[in-house]
C-alpha positions in Angstrom: -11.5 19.2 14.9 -8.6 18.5 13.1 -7.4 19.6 9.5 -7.6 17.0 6.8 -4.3 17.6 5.6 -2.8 19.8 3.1 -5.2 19.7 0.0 -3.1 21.9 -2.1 -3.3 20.5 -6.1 -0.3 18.7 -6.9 1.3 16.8 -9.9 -0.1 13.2 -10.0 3.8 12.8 -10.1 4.5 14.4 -7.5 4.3 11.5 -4.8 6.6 9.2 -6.4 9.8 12.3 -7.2 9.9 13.4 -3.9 10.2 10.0 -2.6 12.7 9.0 -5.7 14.8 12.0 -4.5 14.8 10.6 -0.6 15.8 7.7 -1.5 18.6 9.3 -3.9 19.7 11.3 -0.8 19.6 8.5 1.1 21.7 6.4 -0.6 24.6 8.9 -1.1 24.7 9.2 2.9 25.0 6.0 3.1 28.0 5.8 0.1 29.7 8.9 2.0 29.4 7.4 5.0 30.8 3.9 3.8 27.4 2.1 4.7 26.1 -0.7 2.7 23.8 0.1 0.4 20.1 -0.1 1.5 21.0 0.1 5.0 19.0 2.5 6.3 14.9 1.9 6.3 12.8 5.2 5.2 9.7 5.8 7.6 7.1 7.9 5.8 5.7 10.0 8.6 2.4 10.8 7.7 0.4 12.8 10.5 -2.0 15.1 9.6 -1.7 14.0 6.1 -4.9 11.9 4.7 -5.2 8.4 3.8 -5.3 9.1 0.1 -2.0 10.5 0.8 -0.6 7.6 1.7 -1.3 5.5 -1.0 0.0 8.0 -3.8 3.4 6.7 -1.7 2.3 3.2 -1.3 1.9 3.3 -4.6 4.6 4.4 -5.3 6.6 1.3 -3.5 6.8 2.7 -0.1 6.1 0.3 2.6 6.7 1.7 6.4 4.8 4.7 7.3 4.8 6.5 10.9 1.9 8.1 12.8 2.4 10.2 15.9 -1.0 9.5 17.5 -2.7 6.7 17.9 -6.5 7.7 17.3 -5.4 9.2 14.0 -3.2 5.8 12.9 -6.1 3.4 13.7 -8.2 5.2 11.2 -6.3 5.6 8.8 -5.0 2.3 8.5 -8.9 1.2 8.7 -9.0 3.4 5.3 -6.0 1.2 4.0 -6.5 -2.1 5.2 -6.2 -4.2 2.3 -2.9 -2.3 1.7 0.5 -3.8 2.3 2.0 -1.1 5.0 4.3 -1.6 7.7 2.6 0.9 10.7 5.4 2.5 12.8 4.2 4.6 16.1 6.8 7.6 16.6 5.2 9.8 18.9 4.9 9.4 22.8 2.5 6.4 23.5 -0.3 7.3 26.9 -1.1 4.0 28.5 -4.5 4.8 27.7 -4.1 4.0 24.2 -2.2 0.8 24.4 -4.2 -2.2 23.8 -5.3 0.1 20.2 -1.4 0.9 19.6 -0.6 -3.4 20.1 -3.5 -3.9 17.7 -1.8 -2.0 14.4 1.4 -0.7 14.7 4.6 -3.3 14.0 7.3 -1.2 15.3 6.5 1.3 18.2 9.9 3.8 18.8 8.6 5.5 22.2 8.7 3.7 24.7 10.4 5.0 27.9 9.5 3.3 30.9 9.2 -0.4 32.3 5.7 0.2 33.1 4.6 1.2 29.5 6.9 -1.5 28.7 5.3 -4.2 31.1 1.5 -2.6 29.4 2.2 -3.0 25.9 4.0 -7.0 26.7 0.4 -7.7 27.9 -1.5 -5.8 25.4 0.9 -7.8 22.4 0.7 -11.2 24.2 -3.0 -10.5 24.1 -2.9 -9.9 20.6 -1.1 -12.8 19.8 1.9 -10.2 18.2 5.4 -9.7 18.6 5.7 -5.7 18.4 9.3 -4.7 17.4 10.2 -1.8 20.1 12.4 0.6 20.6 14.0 2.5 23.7 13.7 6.4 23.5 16.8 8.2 25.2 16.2 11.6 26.4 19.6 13.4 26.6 18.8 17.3 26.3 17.8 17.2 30.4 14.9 19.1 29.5 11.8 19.5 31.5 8.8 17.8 30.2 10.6 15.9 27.3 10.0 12.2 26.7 12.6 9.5 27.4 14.8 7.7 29.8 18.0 8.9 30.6 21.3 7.5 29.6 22.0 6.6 33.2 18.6 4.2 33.0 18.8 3.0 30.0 20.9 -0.6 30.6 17.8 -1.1 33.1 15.3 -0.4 31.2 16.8 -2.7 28.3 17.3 -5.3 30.2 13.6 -5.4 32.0 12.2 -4.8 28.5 14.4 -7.5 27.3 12.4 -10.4 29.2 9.3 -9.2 28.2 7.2 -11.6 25.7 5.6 -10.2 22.7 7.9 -7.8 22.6 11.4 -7.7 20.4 13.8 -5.3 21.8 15.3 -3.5 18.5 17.7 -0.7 19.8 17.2 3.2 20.4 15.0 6.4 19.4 16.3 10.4 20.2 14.6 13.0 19.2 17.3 16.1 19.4 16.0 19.5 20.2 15.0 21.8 17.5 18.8 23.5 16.6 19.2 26.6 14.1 22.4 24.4 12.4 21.1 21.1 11.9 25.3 20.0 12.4 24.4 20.8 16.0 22.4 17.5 16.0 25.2 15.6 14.8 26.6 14.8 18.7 23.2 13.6 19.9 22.9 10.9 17.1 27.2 10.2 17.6 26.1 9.7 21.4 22.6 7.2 20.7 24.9 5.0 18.3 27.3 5.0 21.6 24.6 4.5 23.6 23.9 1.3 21.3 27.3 -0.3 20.8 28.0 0.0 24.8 24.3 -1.9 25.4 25.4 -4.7 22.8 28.7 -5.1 24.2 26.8 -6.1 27.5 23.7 -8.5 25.4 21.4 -6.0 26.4 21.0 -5.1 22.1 21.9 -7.5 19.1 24.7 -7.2 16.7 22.2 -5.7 14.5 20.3 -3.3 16.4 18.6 -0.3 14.8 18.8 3.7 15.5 15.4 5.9 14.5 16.8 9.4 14.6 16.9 12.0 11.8 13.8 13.7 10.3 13.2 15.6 6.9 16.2 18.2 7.6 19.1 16.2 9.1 18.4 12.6 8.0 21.5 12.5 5.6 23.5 13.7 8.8 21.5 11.0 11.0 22.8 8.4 8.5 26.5 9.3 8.5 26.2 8.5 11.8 25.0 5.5 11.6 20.6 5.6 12.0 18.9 2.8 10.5 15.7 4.3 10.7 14.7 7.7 9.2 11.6 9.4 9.7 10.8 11.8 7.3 7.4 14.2 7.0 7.6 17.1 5.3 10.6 16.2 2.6 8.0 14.0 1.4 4.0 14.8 1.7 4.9 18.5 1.8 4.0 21.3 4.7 1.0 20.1 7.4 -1.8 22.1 7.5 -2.4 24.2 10.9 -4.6 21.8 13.6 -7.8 23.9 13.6 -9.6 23.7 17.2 
């Protein structure tokens, strides 16, 4: 079973500073980085983390919130439903749990293949949704890591690109865990390369996004140009060990 989340007693206040200082740090990597203000979209990633949770930040005027599994999303937004919330899927999607992920989430950041491409087009056009999507890049050449390859990608966005109910959006890395987080710096320079060189052939719009950057580089994500953050910890605090 897992944990509930971390239950340690906090300031009622709490909720709504750490997400006033995000956004402070946010928009100064944006200013140093000569972005426009307001640029760059804050994804509340909230895994492990209860529903209450949630809506001391919803609350607190956040709107886009990201789950890494799919069980876990669909009940907590069953908890929420009559809350305004933007659902974002940033973990690796198992075809198994596509037709639920179609059903809730607006934006899904993992998906690496045609064929969970070709799944979730059926499961969205079934759903009568258009599921904003976008292509994770796997760059470290790792075994056992998630992602298509730079090599595959212009393939992959252009089959994904014809599929209905589905709105190609741009590109999702995940770098591997670095001691310096300036290490990461290169793999978000190369995604936003990665991006520019797909637009310049139609496979992306002008305006496409990057998701990259998490609770200890996303001011470093930014100057490089991501659109989306994800942040966890920075803002609901340390997760509770899973119990089995």
């Amino acid at each position: 079973m897992e944990s509930q989340g971390n239950k340690t007693a906090q300031h009622p206040d709490a909720p709504a500073r750490r997400l006033a200082e995000i956004r402070r740090r946010i928009a100064a990597a944006e200013a140093r980085s000569g972005r426009s203000p307001g640029s760059t979209r804050l994804v509340a990633v909230c895994k492990t983390f209860p529903a209450g949770s949630v809506l001391d930040l919803r609350r607190a005027g956040q709107r886009h919130f990201g789950e890494n599994r799919v069980q876990e999303a669909v009940a907590k937004a069953g908890d929420l439903s009559g809350e305004d919330i933007q659902w974002h899927l940033v973990g690796h999607l198992q075809r198994n749990k596509v037709r639920a992920a179609a059903g809730m989430f607006s934006w899904i950041h993992t998906v690496d293949s045609i064929v969970l491409a070709r799944h979730l087009s059926t499961a969205a056009v079934a759903n009568q949704r258009i599921i904003k999507i976008l292509i994770q890049v796997e760059m470290t050449g790792e075994e056992g890591r998630s992602g298509v390859a730079p090599a595959q990608l212009p393939e992959l966005l252009e089959g994904a690109g014809r599929l209905p109910g589905l709105e190609s959006r741009g590109l999702m890395v995940l770098p591997p865990w670095l001691d310096e987080t300036e290490e990461m710096r290169p793999y978000f320079r190369r995604l936003r390369k990665l991006a520019e060189q797909a637009e310049a052939r139609g496979l992306l719009a002008a305006n496409f996004d990057l998701s990259m950057g998490m609770s200890r580089d996303f001011e470093i994500a930014i100057e490089e140009g991501a659109t989306l953050v994800r942040v966890g910890t920075a803002l609901f605090g340390l997760r509770a060990p899973v119990s089995r």
